[in-house]
C-alpha positions in Angstrom: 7.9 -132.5 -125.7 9.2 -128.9 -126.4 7.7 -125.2 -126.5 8.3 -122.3 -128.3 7.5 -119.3 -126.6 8.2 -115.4 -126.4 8.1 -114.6 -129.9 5.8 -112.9 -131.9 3.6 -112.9 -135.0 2.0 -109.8 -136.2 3.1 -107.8 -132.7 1.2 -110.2 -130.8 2.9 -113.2 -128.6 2.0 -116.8 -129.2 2.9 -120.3 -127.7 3.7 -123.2 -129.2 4.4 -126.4 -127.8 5.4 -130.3 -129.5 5.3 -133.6 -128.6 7.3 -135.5 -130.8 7.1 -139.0 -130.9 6.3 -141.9 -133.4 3.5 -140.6 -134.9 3.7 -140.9 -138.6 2.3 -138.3 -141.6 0.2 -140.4 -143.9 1.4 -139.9 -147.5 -0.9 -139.7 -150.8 0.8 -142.2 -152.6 -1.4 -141.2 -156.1 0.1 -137.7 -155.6 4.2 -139.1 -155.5 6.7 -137.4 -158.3 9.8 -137.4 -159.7 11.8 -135.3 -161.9 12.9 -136.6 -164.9 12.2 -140.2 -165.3 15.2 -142.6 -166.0 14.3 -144.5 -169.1 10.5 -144.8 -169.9 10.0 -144.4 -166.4 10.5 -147.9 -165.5 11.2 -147.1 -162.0 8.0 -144.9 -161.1 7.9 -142.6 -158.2 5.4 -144.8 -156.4 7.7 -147.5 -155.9 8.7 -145.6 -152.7 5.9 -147.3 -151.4 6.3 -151.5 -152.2 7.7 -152.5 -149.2 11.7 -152.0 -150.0 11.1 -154.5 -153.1 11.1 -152.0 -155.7 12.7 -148.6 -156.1 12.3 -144.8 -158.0 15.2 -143.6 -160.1 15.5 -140.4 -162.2 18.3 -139.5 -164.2 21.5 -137.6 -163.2 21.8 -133.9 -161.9 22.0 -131.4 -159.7 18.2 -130.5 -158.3 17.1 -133.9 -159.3 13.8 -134.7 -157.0 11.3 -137.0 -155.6 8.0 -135.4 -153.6 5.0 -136.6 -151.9 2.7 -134.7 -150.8 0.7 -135.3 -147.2 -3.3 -136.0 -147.1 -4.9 -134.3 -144.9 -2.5 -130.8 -145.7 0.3 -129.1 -143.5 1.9 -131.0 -140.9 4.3 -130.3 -138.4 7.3 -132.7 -139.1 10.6 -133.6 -136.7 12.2 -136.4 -138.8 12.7 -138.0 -142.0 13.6 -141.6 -142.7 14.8 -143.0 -146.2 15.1 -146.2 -147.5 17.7 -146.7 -149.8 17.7 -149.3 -153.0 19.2 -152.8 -152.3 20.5 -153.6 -155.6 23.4 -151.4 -156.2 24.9 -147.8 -156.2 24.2 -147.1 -152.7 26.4 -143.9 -152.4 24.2 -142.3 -154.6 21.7 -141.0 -151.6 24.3 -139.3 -150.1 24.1 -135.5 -149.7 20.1 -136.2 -150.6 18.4 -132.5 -148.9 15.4 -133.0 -147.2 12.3 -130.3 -147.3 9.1 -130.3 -145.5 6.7 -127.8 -148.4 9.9 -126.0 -149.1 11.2 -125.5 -145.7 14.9 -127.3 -145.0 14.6 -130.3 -142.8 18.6 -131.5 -143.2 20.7 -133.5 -145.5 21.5 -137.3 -145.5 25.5 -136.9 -144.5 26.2 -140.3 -144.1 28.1 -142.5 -146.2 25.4 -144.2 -147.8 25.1 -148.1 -148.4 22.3 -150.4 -150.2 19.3 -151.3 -148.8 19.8 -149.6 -145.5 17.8 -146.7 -143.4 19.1 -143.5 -142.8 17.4 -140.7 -140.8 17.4 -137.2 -140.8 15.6 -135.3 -137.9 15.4 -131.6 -138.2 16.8 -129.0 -136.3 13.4 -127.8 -135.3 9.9 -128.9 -136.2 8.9 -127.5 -139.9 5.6 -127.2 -141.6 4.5 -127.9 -144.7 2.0 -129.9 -147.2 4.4 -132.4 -149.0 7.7 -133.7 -148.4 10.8 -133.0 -151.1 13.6 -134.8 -151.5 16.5 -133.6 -153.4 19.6 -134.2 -155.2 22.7 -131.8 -154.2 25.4 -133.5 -156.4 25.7 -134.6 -159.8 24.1 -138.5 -159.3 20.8 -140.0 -159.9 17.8 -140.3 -156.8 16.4 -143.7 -156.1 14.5 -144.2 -153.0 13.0 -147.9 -151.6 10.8 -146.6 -148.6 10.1 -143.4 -146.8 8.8 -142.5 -143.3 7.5 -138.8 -141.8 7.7 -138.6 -138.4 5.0 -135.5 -137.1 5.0 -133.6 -134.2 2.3 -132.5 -132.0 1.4 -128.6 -131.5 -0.5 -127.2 -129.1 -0.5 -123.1 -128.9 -1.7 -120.4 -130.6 0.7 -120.1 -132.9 0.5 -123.9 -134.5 -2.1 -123.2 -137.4 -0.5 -120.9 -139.4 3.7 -120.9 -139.1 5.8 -122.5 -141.6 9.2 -121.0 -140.4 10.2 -118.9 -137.7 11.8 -115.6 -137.7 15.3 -114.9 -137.3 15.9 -113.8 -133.9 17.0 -110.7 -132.2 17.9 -111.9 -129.0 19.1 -115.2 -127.6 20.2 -116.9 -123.9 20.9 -120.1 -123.4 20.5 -122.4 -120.1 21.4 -125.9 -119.0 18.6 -127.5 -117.5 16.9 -131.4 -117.3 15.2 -133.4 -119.0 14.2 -133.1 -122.9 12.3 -130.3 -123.9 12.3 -127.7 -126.5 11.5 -124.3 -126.7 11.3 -122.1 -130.1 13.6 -120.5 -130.0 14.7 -123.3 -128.4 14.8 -127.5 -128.6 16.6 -128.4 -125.4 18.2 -131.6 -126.4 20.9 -133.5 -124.3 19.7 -131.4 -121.3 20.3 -127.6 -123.4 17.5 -125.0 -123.8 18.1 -122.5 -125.9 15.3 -119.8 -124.9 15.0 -116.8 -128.0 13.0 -113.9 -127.6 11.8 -112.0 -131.5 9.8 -109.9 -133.0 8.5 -108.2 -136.5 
């Protein structure tokens, strides 16, 4: 659980608070994408979705993507997790970028191998309609499985924030157990408290 608080939107405060647990975003599979097809698209981007039998693939490049978009619109999401292909090339999906409708969730660091899981949780909660992934080097994007992990919102600020603004002021505090306040996740028993406005 987390809360944002002491910011504000249109010179007016709001709340927000999350719950973030294992709570997944359903994905419109009809509505999955790529860029650029490798071959005659023989590896479509619905193959995301087979159960780690199959896999997508597009060709080489810089910006290469894969996106799905969410039914039921925005969702507030936390973490990411990607399966990568079993067959071969598994370094490819490293440096892979994240987005959650165009906002930066993080990047898949890890030295990646076939056919495992790697996760990405964000730094805070973002919002959006679809999720994007992305290539940031030179190599091709093939995916096996995929998993969005939402948060919970209560507040009045939930319905209609995508990202939050940079702050103007920040203090920092060490207190118990995990929460998370916006400014602020306290993770590992740190809140980080920001106060902002426009």
């Amino acid at each position: 659980m987390g809360g944002f608080g002491g910011m504000m939107r249109r010179g007016k405060p709001f709340q927000m608070s999350f719950s973030m647990g294992s709570a997944k975003a359903s994905l419109n599979q009809g509505s999955a994408s790529q860029s650029n097809p490798y071959g005659r698209n023989q590896f479509p981007a619905q193959n995301a979705f087979k159960g780690g039998s199959k896999f997508t693939h597009t060709n080489a490049g810089v910006g290469e993507w894969w996106k799905c978009s969410f039914n039921g619109g925005n969702q507030w999401v936390w973490k990411v997790r990607v399966l990568n292909r079993r067959d071969c090339c598994g370094g490819r999906l490293k440096g892979t970028k994240i987005s959650i409708g165009g906002q930066e969730c993080g990047t898949i660091n890890d030295n990646t191998r076939n056919g495992q899981w790697y996760e990405v949780k964000c730094a805070k909660p973002v919002r959006g309609d679809k999720i994007i992934l992305e290539t940031t080097r030179r190599d091709y994007l093939s995916i096996s499985g995929i998993e969005v992990y939402t948060a919970s919102c209560t507040g009045n600020g939930c319905g209609g924030m995508t990202t939050m603004t940079r702050s103007t002021s920040m203090s920092r505090s060490m207190r118990m157990p995990r929460t998370m306040k916006m400014g602020g996740f306290k993770v590992g028993g740190m809140t980080t408290s920001t106060s902002t406005s426009r």
